[in-house]
C-alpha positions in Angstrom: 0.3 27.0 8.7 -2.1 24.3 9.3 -5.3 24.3 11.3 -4.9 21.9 14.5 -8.2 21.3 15.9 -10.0 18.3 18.4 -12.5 16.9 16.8 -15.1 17.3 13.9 -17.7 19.6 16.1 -14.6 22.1 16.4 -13.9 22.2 12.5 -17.7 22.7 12.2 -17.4 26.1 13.9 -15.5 27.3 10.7 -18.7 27.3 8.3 -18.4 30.3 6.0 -14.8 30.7 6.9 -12.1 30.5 5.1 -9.6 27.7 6.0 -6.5 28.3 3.8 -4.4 27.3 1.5 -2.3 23.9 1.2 1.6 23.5 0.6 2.7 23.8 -2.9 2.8 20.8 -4.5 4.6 19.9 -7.7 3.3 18.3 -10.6 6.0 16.0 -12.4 6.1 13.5 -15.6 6.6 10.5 -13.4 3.4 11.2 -11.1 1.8 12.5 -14.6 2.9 9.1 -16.1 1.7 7.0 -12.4 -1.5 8.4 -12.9 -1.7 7.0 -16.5 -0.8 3.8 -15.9 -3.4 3.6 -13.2 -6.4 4.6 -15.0 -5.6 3.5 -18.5 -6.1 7.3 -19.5 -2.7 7.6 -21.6 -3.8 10.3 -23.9 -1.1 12.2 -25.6 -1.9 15.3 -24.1 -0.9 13.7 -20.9 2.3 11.4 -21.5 4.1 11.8 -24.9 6.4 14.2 -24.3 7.8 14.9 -27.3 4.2 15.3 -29.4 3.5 17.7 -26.5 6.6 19.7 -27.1 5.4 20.1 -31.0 1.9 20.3 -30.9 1.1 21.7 -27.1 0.1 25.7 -26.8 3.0 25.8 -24.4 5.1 22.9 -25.2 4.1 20.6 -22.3 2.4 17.8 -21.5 -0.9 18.4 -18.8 -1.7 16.7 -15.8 -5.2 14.8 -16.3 -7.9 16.8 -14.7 -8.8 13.8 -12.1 -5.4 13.6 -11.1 -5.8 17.0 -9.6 -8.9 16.5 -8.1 -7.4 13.3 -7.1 -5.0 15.2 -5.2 -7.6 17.2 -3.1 -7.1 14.8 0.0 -3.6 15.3 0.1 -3.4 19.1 -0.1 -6.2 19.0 2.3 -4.3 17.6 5.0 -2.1 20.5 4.9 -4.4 22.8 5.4 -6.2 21.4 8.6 -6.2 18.5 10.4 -8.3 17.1 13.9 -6.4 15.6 16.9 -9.5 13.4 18.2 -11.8 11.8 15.0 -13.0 8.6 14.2 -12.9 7.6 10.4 -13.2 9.9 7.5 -15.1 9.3 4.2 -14.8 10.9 0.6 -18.9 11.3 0.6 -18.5 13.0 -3.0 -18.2 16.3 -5.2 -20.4 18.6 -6.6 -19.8 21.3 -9.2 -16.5 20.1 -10.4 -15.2 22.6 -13.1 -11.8 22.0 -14.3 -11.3 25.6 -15.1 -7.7 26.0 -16.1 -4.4 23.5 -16.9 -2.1 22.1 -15.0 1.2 21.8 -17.0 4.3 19.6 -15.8 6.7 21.1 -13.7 3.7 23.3 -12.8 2.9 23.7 -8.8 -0.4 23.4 -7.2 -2.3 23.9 -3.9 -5.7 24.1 -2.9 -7.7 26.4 -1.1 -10.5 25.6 1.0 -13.5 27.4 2.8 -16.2 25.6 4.7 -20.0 25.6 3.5 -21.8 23.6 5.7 -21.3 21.0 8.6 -24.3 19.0 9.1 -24.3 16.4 12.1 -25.5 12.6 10.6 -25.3 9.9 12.9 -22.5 10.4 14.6 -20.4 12.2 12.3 -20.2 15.2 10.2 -21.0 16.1 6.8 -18.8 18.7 5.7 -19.0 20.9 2.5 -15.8 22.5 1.0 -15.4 25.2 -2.0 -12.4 23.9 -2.9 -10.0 25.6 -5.2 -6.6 24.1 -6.6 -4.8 27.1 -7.9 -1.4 26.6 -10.0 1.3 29.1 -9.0 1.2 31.8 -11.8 -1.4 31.0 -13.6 -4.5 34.1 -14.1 -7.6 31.1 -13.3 -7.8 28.4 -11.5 -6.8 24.6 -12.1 -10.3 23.1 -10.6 -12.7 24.7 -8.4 -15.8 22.1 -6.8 -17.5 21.3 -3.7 -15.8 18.7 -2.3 -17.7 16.7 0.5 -16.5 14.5 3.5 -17.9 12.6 6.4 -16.2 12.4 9.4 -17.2 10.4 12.7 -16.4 11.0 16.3 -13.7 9.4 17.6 
């Protein structure tokens, strides 16, 4: 169920709570293979099927580790979102561990508990532990402090 509050200095109530977890989200070739052609980062691993099949530990090809992380936002907006805000900023990451795979056909959501809300100018500076999670797996996918700025509406 997602968290429906006002504005920013509502969500900033929530430090050193737990805020929690996204929808599941699967991971397929095609979004694998989008992700690819965006960057330029077509290694094997990634998008050759077949080589993946024969030389993978489990036979499948893995999602790149910045696509999950890419994903953050998304799975985010799942989890809690604010009725009255102005607009939001991807201010930056810190600690990002990309602890575990994320194999096709796989599905993923993120948790999220807030560290800190500082007020800057108008806005909020919000720190997340956030942790993608792939369904079944023993560890983690990506775990990092993900940080965003949010005005007042």
């Amino acid at each position: 169920m997602t968290l429906k509050l006002e504005n920013p200095r509502a969500l900033a109530g929530y430090v050193g709570r737990d805020l929690g977890a996204s929808e599941w989200l699967a991971i397929d070739q095609a979004r694998i293979d989008a992700f690819a052609a965006t960057t330029g980062d077509d290694h094997w691993i990634h998008v050759d099927v077949e080589r993946a099949r024969r030389e993978m530990p489990d036979g499948r090809t893995i999602a790149h580790g910045l696509l999950t992380l890419s994903l953050v936002p998304r799975l985010q907006r799942t989890i809690w979102t604010l009725e009255r805000r102005g607009r939001g900023l991807n201010y930056g990451y810190n600690r990002v561990r990309f602890t575990g795979p994320v194999p096709v056909g796989a599905r993923i959501r993120l948790h999220q508990t807030l560290k800190a809300a500082e007020p800057v100018d108008g806005a909020v500076r919000f720190t997340f532990e956030s942790t993608v999670e792939v369904e079944g797996a023993g560890r983690p996918a990506l775990v990092a402090e993900t940080i965003v700025l949010i005005y007042e509406s």
